[in-house]
Rosetta silent file (secondary structure, phi, psi, omega in degrees, C-alpha in Angstrom):
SEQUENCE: XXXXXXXXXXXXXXXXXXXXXXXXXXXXXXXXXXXXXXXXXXXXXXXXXXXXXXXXXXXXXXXXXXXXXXXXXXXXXXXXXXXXXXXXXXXXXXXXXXXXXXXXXXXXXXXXXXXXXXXXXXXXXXXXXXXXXXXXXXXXXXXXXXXXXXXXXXXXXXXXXXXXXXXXXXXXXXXXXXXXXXXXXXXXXXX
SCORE:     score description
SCORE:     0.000 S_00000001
   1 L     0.000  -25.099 -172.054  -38.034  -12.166  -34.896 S_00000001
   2 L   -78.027  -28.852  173.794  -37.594   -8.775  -34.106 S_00000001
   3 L   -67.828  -16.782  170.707  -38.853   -9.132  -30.599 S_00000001
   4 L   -60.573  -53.303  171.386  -35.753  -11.167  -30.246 S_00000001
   5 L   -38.025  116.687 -174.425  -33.431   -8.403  -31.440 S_00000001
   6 L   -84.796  165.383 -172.223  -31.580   -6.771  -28.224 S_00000001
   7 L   -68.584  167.650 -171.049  -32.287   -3.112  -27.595 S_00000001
   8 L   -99.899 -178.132 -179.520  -30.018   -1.377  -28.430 S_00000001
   9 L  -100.437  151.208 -165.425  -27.783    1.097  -25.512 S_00000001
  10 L  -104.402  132.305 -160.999  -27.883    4.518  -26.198 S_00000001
  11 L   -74.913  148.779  170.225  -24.010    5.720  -25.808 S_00000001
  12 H   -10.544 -102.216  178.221  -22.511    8.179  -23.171 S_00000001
  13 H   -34.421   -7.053  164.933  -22.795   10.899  -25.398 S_00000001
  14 H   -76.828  -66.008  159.733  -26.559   10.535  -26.236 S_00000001
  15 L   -17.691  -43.702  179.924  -27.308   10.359  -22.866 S_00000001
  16 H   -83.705   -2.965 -166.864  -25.246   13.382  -21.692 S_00000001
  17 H  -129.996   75.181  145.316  -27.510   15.511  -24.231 S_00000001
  18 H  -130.571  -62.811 -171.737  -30.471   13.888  -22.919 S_00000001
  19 H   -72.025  -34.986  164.008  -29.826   14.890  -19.270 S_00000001
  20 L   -29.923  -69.860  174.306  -28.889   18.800  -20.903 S_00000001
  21 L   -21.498  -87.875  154.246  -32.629   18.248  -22.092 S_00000001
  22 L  -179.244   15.607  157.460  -33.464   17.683  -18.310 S_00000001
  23 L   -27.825   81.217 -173.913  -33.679   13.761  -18.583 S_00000001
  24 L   -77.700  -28.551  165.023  -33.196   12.861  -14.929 S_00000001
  25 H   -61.441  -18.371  156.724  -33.333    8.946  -16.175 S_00000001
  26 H  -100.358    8.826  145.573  -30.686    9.578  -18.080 S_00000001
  27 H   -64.894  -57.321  170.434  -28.648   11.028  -15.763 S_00000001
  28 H   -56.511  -40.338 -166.033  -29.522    7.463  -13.682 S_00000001
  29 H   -84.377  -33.623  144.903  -28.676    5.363  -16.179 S_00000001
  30 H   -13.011  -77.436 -174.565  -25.250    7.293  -16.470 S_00000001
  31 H   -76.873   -6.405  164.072  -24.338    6.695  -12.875 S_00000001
  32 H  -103.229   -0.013  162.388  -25.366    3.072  -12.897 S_00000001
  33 H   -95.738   11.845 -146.135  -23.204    2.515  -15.548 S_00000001
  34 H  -141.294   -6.106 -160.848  -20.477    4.278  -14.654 S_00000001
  35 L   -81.813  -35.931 -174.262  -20.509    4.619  -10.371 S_00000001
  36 L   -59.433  -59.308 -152.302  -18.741    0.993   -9.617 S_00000001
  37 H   -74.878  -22.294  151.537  -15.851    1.609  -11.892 S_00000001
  38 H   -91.522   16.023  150.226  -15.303    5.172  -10.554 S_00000001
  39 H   -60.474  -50.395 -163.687  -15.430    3.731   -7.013 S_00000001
  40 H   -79.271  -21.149 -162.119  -13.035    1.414   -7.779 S_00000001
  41 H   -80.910  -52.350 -173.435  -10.878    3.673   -9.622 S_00000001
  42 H   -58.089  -49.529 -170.222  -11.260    6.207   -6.454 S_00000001
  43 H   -80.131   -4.880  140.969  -10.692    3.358   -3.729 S_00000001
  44 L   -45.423  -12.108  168.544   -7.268    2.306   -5.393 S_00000001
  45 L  -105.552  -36.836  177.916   -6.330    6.126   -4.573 S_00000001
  46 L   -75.139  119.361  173.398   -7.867    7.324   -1.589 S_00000001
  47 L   -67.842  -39.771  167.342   -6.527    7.054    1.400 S_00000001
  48 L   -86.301  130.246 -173.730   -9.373    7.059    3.919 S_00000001
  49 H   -60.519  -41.826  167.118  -12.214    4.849    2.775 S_00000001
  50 H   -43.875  -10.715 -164.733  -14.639    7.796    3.535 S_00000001
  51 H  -114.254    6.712 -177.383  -13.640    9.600    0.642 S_00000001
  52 H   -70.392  -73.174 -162.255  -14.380    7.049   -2.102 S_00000001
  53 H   -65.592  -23.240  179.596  -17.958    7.851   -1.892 S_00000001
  54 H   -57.254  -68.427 -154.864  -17.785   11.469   -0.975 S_00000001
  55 H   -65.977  -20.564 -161.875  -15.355   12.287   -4.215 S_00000001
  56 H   -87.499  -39.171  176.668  -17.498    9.717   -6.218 S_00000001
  57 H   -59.171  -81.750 -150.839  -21.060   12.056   -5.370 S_00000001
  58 H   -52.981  -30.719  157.255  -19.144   15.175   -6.011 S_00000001
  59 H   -71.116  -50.455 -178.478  -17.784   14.089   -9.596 S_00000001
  60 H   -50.390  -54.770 -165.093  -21.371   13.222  -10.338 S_00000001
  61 H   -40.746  -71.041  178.284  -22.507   16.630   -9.152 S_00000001
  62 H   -27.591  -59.084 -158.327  -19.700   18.316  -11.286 S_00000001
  63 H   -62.280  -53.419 -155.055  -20.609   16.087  -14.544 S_00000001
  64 H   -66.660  -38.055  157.121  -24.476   16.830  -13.974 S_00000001
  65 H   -28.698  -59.645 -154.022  -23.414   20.650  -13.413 S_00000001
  66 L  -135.813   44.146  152.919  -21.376   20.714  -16.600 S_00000001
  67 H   -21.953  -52.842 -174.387  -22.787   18.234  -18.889 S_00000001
  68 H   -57.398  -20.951 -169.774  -22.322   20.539  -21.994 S_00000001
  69 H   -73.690  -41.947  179.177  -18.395   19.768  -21.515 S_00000001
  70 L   -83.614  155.362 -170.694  -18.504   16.191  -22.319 S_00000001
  71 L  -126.013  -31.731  161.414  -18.852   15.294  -26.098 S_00000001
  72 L  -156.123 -177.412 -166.611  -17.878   12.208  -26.833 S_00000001
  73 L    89.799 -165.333  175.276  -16.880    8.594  -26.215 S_00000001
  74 L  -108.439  118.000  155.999  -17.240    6.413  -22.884 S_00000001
  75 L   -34.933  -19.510 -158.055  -17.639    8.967  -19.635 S_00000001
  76 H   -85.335  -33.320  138.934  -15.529    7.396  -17.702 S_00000001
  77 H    -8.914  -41.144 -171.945  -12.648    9.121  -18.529 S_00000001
  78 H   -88.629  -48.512 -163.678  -13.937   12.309  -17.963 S_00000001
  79 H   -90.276  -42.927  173.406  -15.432   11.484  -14.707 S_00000001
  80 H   -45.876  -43.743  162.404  -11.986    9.434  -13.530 S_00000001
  81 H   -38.378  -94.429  -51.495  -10.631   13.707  -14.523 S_00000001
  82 H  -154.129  -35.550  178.273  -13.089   15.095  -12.707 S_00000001
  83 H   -83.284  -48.757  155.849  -12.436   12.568   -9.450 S_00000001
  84 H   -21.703  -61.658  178.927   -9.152   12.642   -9.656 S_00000001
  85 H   -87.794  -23.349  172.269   -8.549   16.896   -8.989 S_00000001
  86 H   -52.453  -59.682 -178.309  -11.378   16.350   -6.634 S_00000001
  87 H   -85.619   -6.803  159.619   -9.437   14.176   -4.298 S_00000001
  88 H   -46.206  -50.833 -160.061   -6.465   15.976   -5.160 S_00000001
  89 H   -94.971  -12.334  164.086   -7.932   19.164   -3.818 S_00000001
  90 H  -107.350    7.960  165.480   -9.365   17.611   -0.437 S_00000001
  91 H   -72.168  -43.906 -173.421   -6.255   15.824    0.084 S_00000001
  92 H   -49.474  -58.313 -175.354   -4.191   19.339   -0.144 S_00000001
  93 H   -65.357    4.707  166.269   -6.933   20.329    2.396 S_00000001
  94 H   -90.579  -39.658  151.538   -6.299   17.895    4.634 S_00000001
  95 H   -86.241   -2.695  143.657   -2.689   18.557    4.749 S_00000001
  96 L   -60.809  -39.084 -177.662   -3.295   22.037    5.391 S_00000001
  97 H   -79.911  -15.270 -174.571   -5.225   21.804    8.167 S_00000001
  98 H   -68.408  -39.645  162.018   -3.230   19.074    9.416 S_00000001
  99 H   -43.833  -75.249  172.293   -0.705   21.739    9.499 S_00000001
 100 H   -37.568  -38.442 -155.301   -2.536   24.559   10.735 S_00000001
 101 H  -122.456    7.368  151.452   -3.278   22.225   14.171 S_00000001
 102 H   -89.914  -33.336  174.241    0.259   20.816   14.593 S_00000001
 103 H   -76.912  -15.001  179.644    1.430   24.271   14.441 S_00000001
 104 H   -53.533  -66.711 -168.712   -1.899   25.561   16.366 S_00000001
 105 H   -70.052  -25.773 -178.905   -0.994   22.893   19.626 S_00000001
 106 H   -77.555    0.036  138.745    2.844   23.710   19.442 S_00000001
 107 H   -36.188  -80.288 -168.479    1.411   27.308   20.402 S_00000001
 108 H   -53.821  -65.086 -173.119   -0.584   26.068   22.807 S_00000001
 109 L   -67.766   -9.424 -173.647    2.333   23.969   24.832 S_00000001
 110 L  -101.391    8.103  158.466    4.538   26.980   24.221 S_00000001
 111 L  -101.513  -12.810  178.031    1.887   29.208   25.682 S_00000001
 112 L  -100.203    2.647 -164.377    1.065   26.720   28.930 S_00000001
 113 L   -95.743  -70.449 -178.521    5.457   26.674   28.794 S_00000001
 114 L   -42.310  -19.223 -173.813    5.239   30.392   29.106 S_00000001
 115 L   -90.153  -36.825  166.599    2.425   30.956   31.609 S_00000001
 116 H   -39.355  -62.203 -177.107    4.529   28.272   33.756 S_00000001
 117 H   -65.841   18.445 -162.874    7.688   30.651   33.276 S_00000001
 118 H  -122.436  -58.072 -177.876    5.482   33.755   34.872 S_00000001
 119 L   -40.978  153.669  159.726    5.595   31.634   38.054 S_00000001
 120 L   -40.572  149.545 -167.743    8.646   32.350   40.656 S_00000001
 121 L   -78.446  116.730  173.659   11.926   31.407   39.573 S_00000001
 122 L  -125.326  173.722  171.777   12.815   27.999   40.561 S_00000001
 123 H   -27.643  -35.825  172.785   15.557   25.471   40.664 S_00000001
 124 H   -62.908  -66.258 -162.024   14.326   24.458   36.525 S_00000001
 125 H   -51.008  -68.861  164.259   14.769   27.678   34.905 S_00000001
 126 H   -12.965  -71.129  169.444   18.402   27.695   36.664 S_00000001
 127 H   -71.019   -4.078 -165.199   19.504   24.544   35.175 S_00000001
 128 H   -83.241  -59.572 -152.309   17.494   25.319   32.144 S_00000001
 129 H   -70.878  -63.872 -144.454   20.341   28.163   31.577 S_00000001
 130 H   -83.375  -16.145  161.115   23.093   25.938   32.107 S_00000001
 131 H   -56.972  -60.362 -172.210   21.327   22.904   29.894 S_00000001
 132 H   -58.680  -24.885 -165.258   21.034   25.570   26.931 S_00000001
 133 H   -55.718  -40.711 -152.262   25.278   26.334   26.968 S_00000001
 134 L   -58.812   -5.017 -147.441   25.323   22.782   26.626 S_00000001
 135 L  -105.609  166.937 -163.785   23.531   22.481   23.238 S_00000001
 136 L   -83.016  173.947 -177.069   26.115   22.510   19.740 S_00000001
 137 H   -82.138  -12.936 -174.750   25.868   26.064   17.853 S_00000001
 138 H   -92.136  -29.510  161.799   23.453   24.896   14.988 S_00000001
 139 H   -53.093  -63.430 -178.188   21.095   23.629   17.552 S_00000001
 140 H   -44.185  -39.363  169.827   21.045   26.936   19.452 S_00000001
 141 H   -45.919  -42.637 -170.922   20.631   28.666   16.290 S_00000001
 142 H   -60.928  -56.285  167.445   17.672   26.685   15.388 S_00000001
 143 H   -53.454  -59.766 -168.354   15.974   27.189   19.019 S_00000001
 144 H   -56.246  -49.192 -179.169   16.706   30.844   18.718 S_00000001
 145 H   -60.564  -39.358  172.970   14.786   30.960   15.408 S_00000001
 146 H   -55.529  -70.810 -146.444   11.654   28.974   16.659 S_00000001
 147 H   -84.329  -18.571 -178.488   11.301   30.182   20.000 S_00000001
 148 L  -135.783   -3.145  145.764   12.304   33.662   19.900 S_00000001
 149 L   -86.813   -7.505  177.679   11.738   34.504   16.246 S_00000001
 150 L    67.695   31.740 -166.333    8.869   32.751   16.429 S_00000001
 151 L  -106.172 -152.805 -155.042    9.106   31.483   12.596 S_00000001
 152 L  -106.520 -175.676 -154.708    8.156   28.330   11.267 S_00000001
 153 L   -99.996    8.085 -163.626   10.124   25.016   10.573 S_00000001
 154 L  -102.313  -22.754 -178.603    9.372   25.621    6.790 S_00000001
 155 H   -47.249  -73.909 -177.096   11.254   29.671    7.598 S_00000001
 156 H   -23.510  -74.588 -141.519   14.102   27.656    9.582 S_00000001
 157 H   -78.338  -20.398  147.432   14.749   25.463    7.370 S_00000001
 158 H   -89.888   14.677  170.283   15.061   27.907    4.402 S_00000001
 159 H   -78.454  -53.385 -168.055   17.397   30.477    6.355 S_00000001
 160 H   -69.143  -45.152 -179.306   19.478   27.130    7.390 S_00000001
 161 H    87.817   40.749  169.447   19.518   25.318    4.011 S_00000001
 162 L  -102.256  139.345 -172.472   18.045   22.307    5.925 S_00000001
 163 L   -84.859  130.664  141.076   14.471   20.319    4.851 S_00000001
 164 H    -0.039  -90.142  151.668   12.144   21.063    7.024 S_00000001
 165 H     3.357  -78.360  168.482   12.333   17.448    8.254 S_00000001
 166 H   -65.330  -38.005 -170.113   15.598   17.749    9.654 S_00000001
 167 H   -62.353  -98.507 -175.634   14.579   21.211   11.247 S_00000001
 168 H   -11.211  -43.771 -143.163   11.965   19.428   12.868 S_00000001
 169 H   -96.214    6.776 -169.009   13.769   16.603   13.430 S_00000001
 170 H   -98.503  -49.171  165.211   16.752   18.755   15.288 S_00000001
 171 H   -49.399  -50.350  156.948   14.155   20.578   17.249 S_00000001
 172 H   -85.644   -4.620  133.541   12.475   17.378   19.207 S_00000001
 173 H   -97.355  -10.093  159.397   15.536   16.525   19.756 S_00000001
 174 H   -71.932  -31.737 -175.380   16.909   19.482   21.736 S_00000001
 175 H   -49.912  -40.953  178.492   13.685   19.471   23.302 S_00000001
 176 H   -73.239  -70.964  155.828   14.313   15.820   24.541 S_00000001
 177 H   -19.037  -79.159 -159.556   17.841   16.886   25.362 S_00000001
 178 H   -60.812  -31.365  176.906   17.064   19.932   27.269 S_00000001
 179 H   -64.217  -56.332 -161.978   14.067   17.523   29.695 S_00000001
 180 H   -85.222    8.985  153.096   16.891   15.074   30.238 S_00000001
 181 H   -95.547  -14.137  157.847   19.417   17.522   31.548 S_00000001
 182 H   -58.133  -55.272  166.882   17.229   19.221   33.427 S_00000001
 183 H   -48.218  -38.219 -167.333   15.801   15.666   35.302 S_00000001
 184 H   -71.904  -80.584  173.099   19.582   14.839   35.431 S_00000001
 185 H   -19.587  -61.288  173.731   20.329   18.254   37.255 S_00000001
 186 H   -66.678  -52.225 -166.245   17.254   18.135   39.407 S_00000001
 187 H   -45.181  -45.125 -166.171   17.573   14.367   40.742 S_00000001
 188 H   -45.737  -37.136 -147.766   21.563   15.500   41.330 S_00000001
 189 H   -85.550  -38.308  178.692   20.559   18.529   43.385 S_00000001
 190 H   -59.376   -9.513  156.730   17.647   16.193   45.297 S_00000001
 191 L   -33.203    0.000    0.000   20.680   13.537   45.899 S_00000001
C-alpha cells in the first residue's frame, strides 16, 4: 500500500536551502515549477516580447545569486519582486537611451543645418530673416532657447512653465512654419 502513497513535494523553502547546499537539481526543479507562471506574469507587462525571457533568466540568476534571502512560502512572489524591478530598470534604460539618440540626431540635423549655413549667403537665409519676424513672441522665445542656448526641451520647458510636450510640440511646429514660408517666399521670387 505504501507504494501507492504519492511522494510527497518538497516546498520552496526546502529547496532554496538545498540549492545554498549546492543542489543544482534543486535549483531545476525550482525553475520548472515556477518559470511558466513568471513568464506569464512578465509577458502581461513587457512591452517587447524579447524581454519576457531575458528578465525571466535574469530573476533566476538573481534568486540563485541570493538564495539565502528567501525564507519562506511559495517563490513566486519573490521572484514576480525580483522580475518586476528588473524590467523596471531596463525599461528606464530604454527610455534613456531613447533619449540620448533623439537628442543625439537633433544635433546631427542642426550640425548638417549649420555646415549648410557656412555656404554663401543665398536667397534662403534672406527670407529665413524675414520668416523669423513673422513667428508670435513665445515661439521666438522658445527658438532662442533651443537653438542659441542650446538647452534642452526638458530646460525650456522649466524656464517657460510649459511640459516638455508642448515645448516640443511648439518647436516642430515653428520648424514646419519657418519651411513653409520660406518655399512660399522662394516659389514667389521664382514666379
Amino acid at each position: 500500500m505504501d507504494s501507492l502513497t504519492p511522494p510527497t513535494i518538497p516546498q520552496d523553502a526546502a529547496l532554496a536551502r538545498q540549492v545554498e547546499a549546492g543542489d543544482d537539481a534543486a535549483f531545476r526543479l525550482l525553475m520548472q515549477r515556477h518559470l511558466q507562471p513568471l513568464r506569464g506574469y512578465l509577458a502581461l507587462r513587457a512591452p517587447v516580447p524579447d524581454l519576457i525571457d531575458e528578465v525571466a533568466h535574469d530573476a533566476f540568476v538573481f534568486a540563485y545569486q541570493n538564495m539565502r534571502d528567501f525564507t519562506e512560502g511559495s517563490m513566486q512572489p519573490w521572484l514576480r519582486t525580483i522580475a518586476y524591478n528588473l524590467l523596471r530598470d531596463r525599461l528606464k534604460a530604454y527610455a534613456r537611451d531613447f533619449t540620448k539618440h533623439e537628442r543625439y540626431s537633433e544635433q546631427v540635423r542642426w550640425e548638417m543645418a549649420l555646415e549648410a549655413s557656412d555656404k554663401p549667403v543665398s536667397d534662403e537665409s534672406d527670407h529665413l530673416a524675414t520668416c523669423l519676424e513673422k513667428l508670435r513672441h513665445h515661439q521666438r522665445t522658445i527658438l532662442d532657447l533651443r537653438y542659441e542656448m542650446q538647452l534642452s526641451c526638458e530646460e525650456i520647458a522649466q524656464r517657460t512653465g510649459r511640459s516638455t510636450l508642448a515645448v516640443r510640440t511648439v518647436l516642430m511646429r515653428v520648424r514646419q512654419q519657418l519651411r513653409k514660408c520660406i518655399e512660399l517666399h522662394l516659389e514667389q521670387k521664382a514666379a
